[in-house]
C-alpha positions, 0 to 999 in steps of 0.5 A: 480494430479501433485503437482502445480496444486494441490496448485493451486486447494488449493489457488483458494479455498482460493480465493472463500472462502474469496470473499465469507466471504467479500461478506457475511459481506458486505451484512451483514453491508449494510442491518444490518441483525439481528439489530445494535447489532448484526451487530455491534458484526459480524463487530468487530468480523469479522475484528478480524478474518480477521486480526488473518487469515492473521497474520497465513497465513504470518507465513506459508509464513515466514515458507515455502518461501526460499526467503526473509522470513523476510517480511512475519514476518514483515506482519504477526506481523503487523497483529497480532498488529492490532488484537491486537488492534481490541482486545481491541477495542471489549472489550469495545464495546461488553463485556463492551458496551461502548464507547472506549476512546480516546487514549487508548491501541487500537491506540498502537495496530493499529498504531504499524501495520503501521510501521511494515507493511511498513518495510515488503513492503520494503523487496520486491525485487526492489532496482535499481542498479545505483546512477541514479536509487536511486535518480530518485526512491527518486524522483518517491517516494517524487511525489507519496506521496506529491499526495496523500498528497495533494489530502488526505489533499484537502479532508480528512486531511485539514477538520481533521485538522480544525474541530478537537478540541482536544489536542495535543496528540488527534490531532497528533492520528487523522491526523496520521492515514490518513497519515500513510495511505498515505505513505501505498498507496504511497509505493504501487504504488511504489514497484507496478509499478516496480515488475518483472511481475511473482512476482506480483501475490503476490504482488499485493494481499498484495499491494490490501489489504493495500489499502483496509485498508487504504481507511477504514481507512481514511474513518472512520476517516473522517466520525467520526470527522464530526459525519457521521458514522451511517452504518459500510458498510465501515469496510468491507474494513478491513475484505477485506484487511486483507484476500488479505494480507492472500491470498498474503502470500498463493500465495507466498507458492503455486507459489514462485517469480522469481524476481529475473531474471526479469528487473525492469524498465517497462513502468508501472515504468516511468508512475506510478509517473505521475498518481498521479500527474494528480490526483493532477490536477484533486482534485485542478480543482475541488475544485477551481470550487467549489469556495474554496480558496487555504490555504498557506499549499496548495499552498506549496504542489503544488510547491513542487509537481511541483517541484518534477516533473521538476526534474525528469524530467530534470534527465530522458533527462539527463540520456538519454543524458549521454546513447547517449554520452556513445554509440557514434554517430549513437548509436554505441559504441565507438571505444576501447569501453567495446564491443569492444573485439576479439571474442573467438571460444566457441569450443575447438581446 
């Protein structure tokens, strides 16, 4: 057998013995199977087994690929950090049987995974290569994440910020974790929309399970400050999101990227921004139905987004104007132009 489809046979086994381990745990946590100890040491035991694979699978990666190995490091601690945390986090609630305080060691653990998570995504191949490019990406990037902002503040965040009866510190931990989530998906949709097509396999599994984390992460969070977390079905999506970052870096080891030969800019890349925009109408029509008003922080966010939106919008006619005036009329280059040169015979007198 040659070896690629060897590597291949390899990760789609990988690929069924994750789906079938989420699918266990998600039967598991729906149905309580074995009582609510039981089920509650399978979910914290399960999640740190997730998190420790994963934390393995980056550091083959880091080990094996030839390009950009940094990223698979930045992931793979950014796992082991939040294993970290699940740690400690099982020790109170299984070996001490009680309640783990708020702040403690476990927010070190899983709120250091966030940076290092981020700053791992980063190390993807996508830089554009003109100025235009670096202000439209900013530009792309500040309307990615002021919607997701707003749709996670209409919905999550604002009823955080409300209800929450802490101190400072207690409340600055509470709203940091939906918003590191925020800047997790926005970045997301970002490097997403604008990878190579042969390097978005693996990519595409460690972008899933960020999403994966993030949407169990904001969703426990929320349900825990209104005092609705009563079944752990939702923590299957930290099982789930740490086996697709596993399974990102093993695909990366048995089918390595060529992004690097690949043109950045797709129309998955000019639409992508504009998505979350429409999903910033969408939250804002609803909740406008539903007879909420508006506070100062969210009328901001949207004249910020709309903003946002003009602008790139007024860069793209722009740049396009630019590009005619450059070509000439009729789209030709001009005359004395960088195409105009004698043509070489390629053959040798």
């Amino acid at each position: 057998m040659p070896p690629d489809d060897r590597q291949g046979r390899y990760f789609l086994t990988w690929v069924l013995s994750a789906s079938l381990v989420v699918a266990v745990i998600l039967v598991w946590m729906t149905f309580t199977i074995g009582g609510p100890r039981v089920t509650d040491a399978v979910d914290d035991l399960s999640e740190l087994a997730a998190a420790l694979a994963a934390t393995v699978a980056c550091g083959v990666a880091a080990l094996h690929v030839s390009s950009r190995p940094s990223r698979w490091v930045l992931l793979g601690a950014s796992s082991l950090a939040w294993a970290a945390g699940e740690a400690v986090w099982s020790y109170y609630d299984l070996v001490r049987g009680v309640s783990l305080p708020f702040p403690s060691l476990a927010d070190v653990g899983f709120l250091s995974a966030i940076p290092l998570a981020v700053a791992g995504l980063l190390l993807f191949p996508s830089a554009p290569r003109r100025a235009v490019d670096r202000v439209e990406d900013v530009l792309n990037g500040c309307m990615i994440a002021g919607s997701v902002l707003f749709a996670s503040w209409a919905t999550v965040l604002g009823s955080l910020f409300d209800s929450h009866h802490g101190n400072d510190l207690k409340q600055t931990l509470s709203l940091a974790y939906p918003a590191a989530d925020v800047v997790m998906v926005s970045l997301v949709i970002i490097l997403f929309a604008r990878a190579g097509r042969r390097s978005r396999a693996s990519l595409a599994l460690v972008m899933a399970g960020l999403v994966a984390f993030a949407v169990a992460d904001s969703a426990f969070a929320y349900m825990t400050e209104v005092n609705n977390y009563s079944n752990p079905v939702l923590d299957t999506g930290w099982v789930a999101g740490y086996l697709l970052i596993g399974l990102g870096a093993l695909r990366a080891v048995t089918a390595p990227s060529t992004e690097a030969a690949e043109p950045r800019v797709t129309t998955l890349s000019l639409v992508a921004p504009y998505v979350p925009a429409l999903a910033v109408l969408t939250v804002t029509a609803i909740q406008l139905l539903r007879g909420r008003r508006f506070g100062t922080v969210d009328w901001i966010m949207v004249l910020s987004l709309a903003l946002l939106v003009l602008g790139r919008h007024l860069l793209i006619l722009w740049d396009h104007a630019a590009k005619r005036n450059l070509d000439g009329p009729g789209g030709s280059p001009p005359a004395g132009g960088p195409d105009c040169r004698p043509v070489v015979s390629s053959r040798r007198a």
